[in-house]
TORSEPA-444266 format. One record per atom (N, C-alpha, C, O): x, y, z; residue number from 0. Coordinates in Angstrom, 3 decimals, decimal comma, always signed. Layout:
residues N
{{X; Y; Z}; NUM} ...
This chain:
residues 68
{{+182,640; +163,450; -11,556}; 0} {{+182,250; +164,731; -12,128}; 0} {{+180,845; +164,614; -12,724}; 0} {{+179,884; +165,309; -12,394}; 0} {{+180,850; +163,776; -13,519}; 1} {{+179,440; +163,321; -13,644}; 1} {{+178,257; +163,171; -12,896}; 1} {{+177,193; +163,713; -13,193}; 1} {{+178,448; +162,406; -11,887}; 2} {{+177,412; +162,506; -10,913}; 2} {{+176,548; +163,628; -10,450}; 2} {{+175,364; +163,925; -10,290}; 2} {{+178,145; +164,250; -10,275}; 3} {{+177,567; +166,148; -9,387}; 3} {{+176,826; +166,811; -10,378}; 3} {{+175,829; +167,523; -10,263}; 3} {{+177,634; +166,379; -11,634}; 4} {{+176,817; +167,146; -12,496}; 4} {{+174,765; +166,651; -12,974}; 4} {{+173,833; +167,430; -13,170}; 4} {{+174,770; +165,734; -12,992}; 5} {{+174,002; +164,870; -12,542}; 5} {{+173,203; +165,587; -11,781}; 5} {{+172,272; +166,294; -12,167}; 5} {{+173,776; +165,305; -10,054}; 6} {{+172,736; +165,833; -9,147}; 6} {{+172,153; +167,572; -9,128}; 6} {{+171,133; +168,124; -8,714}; 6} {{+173,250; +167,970; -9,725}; 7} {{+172,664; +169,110; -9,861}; 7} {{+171,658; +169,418; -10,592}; 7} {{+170,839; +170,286; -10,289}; 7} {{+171,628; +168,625; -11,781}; 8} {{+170,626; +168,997; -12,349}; 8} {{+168,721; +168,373; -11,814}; 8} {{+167,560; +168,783; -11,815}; 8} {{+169,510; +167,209; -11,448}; 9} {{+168,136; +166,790; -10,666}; 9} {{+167,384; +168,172; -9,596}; 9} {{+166,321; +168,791; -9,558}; 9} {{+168,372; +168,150; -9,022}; 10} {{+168,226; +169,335; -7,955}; 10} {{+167,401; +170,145; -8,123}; 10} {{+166,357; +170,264; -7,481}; 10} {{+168,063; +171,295; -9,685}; 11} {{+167,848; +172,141; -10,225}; 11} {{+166,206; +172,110; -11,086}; 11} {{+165,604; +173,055; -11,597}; 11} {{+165,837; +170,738; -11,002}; 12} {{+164,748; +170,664; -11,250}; 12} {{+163,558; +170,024; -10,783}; 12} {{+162,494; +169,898; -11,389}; 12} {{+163,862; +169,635; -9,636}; 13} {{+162,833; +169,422; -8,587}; 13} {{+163,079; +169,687; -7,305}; 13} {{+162,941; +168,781; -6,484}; 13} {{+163,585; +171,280; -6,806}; 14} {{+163,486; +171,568; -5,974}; 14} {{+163,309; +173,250; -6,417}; 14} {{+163,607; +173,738; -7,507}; 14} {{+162,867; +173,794; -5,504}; 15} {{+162,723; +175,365; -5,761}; 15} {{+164,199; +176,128; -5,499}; 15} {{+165,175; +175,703; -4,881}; 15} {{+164,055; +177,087; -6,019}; 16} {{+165,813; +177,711; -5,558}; 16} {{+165,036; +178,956; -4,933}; 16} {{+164,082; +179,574; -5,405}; 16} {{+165,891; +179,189; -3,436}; 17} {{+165,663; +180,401; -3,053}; 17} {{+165,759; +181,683; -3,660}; 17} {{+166,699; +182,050; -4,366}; 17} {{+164,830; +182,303; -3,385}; 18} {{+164,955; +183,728; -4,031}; 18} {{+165,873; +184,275; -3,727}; 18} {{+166,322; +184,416; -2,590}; 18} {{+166,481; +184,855; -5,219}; 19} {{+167,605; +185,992; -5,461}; 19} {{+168,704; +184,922; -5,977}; 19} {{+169,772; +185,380; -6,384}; 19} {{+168,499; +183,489; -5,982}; 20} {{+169,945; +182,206; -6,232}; 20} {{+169,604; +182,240; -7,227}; 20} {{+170,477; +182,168; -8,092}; 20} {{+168,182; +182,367; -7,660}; 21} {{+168,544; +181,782; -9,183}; 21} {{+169,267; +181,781; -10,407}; 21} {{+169,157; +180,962; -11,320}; 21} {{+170,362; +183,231; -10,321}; 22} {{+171,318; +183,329; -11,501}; 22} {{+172,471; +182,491; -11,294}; 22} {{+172,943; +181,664; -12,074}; 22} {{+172,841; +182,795; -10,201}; 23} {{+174,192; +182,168; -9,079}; 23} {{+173,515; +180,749; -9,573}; 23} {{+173,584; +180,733; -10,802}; 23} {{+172,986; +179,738; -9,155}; 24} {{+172,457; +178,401; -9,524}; 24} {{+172,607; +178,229; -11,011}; 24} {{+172,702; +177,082; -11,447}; 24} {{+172,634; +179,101; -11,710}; 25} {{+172,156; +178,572; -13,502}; 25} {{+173,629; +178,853; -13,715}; 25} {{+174,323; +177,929; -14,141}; 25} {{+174,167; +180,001; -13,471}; 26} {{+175,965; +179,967; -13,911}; 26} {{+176,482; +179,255; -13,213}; 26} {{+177,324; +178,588; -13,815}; 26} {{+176,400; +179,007; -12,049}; 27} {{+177,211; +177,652; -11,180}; 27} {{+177,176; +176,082; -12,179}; 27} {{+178,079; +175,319; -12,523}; 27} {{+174,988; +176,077; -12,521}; 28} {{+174,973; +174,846; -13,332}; 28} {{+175,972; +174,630; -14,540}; 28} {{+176,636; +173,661; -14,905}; 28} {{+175,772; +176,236; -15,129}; 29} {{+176,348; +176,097; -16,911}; 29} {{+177,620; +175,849; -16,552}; 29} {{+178,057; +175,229; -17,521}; 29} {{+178,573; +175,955; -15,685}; 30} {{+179,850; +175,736; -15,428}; 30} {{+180,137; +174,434; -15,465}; 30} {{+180,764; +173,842; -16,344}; 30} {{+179,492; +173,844; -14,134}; 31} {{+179,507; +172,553; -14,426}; 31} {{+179,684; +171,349; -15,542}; 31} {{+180,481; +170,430; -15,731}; 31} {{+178,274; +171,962; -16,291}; 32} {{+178,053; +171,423; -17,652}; 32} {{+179,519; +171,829; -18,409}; 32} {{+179,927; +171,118; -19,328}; 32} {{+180,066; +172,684; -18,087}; 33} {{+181,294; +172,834; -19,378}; 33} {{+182,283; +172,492; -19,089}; 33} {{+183,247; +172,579; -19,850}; 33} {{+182,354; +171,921; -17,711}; 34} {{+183,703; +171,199; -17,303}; 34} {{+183,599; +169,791; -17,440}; 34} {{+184,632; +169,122; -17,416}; 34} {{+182,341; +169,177; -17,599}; 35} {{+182,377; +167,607; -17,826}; 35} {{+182,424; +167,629; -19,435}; 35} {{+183,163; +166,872; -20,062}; 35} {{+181,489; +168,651; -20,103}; 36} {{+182,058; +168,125; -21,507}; 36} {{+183,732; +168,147; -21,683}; 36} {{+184,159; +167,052; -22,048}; 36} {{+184,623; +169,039; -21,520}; 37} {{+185,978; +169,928; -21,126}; 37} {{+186,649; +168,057; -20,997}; 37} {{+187,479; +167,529; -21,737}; 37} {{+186,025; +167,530; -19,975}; 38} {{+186,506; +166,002; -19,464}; 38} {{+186,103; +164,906; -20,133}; 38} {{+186,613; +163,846; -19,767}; 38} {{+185,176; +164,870; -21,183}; 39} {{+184,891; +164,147; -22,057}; 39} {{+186,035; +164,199; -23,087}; 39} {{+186,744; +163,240; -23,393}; 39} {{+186,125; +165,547; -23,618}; 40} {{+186,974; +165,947; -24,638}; 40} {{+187,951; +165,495; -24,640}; 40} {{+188,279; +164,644; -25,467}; 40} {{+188,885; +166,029; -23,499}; 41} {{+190,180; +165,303; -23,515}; 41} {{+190,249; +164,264; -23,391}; 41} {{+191,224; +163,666; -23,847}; 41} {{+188,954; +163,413; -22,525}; 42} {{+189,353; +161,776; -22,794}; 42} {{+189,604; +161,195; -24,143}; 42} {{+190,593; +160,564; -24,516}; 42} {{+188,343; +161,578; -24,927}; 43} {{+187,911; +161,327; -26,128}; 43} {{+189,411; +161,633; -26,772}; 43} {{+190,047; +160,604; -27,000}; 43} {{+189,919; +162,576; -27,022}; 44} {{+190,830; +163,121; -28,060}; 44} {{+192,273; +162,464; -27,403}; 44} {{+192,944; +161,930; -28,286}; 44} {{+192,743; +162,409; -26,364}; 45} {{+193,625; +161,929; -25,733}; 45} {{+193,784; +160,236; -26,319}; 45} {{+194,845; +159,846; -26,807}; 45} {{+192,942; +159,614; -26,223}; 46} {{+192,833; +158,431; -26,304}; 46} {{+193,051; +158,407; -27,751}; 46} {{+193,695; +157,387; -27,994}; 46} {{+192,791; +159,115; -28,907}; 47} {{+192,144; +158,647; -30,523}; 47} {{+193,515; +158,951; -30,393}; 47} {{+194,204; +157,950; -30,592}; 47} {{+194,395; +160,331; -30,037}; 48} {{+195,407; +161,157; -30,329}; 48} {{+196,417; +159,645; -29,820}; 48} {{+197,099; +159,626; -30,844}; 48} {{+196,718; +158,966; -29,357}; 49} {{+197,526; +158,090; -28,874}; 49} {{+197,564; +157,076; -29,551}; 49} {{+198,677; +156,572; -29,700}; 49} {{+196,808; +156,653; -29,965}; 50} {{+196,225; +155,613; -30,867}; 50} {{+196,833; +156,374; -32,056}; 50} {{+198,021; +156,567; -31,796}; 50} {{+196,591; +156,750; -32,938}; 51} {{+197,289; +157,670; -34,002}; 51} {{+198,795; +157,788; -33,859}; 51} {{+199,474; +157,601; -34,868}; 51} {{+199,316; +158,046; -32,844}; 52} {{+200,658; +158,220; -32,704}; 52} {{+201,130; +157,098; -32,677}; 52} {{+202,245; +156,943; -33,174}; 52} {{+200,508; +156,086; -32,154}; 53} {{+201,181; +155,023; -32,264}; 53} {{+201,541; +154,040; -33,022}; 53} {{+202,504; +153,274; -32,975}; 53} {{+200,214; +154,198; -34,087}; 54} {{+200,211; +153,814; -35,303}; 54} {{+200,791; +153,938; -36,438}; 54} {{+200,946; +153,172; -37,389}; 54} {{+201,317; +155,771; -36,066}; 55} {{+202,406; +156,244; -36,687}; 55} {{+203,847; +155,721; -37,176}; 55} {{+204,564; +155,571; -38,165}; 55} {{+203,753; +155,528; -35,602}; 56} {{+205,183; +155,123; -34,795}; 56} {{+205,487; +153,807; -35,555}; 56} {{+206,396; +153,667; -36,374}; 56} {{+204,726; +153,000; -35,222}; 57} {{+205,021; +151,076; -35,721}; 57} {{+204,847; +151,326; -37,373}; 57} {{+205,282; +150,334; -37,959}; 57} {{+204,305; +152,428; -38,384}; 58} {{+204,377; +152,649; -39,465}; 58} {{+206,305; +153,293; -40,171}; 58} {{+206,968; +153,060; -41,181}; 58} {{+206,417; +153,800; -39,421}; 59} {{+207,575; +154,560; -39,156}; 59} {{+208,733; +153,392; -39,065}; 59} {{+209,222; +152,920; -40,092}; 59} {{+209,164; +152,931; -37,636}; 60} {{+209,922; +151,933; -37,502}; 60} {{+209,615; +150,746; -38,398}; 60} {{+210,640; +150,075; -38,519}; 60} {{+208,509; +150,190; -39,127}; 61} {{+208,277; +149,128; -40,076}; 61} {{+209,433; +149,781; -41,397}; 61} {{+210,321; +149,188; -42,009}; 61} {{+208,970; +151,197; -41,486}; 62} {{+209,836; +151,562; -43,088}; 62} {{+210,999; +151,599; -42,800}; 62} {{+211,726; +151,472; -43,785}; 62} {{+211,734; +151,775; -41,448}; 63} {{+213,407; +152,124; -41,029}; 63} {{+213,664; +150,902; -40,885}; 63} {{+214,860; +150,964; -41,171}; 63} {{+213,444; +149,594; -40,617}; 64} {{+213,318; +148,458; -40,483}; 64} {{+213,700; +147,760; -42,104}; 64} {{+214,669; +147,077; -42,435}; 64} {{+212,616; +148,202; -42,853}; 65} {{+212,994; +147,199; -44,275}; 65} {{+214,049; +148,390; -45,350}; 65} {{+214,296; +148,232; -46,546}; 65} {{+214,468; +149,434; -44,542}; 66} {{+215,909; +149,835; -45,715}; 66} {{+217,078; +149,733; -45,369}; 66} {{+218,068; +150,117; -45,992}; 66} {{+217,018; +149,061; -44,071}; 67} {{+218,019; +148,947; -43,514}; 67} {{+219,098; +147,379; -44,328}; 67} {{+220,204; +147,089; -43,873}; 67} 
């Protein structure tokens, strides 16, 4: 996803866009751009969010563990 997003922008800036593309090209780009951040995000938050839960978890079973 990166890449494309990537090449597009290279593209988008060293090549000319045919006349009449140029809106179609800039909302196609901004799309782009908001689906790789979109894929950052959930990596990012997915990963911390798991980590947290899990930490939870072994916090959790440690206290059910010593009242037993």
């Amino acid at each position: 996803m990166l890449t494309i997003f990537a090449l597009g922008l290279v593209l988008a800036f060293t090549k000319a866009a045919p006349a009449g593309a140029e809106t179609i090209l800039n909302v196609m780009l901004g799309a782009l751009g908001s689906m790789s951040v979109q894929v950052v995000s959930y990596w990012v938050g997915s990963s911390s969010g798991s980590a947290r839960k899990t930490e939870i978890m072994n916090t959790t079973a440690e206290g059910a563990n010593g009242q037993r």
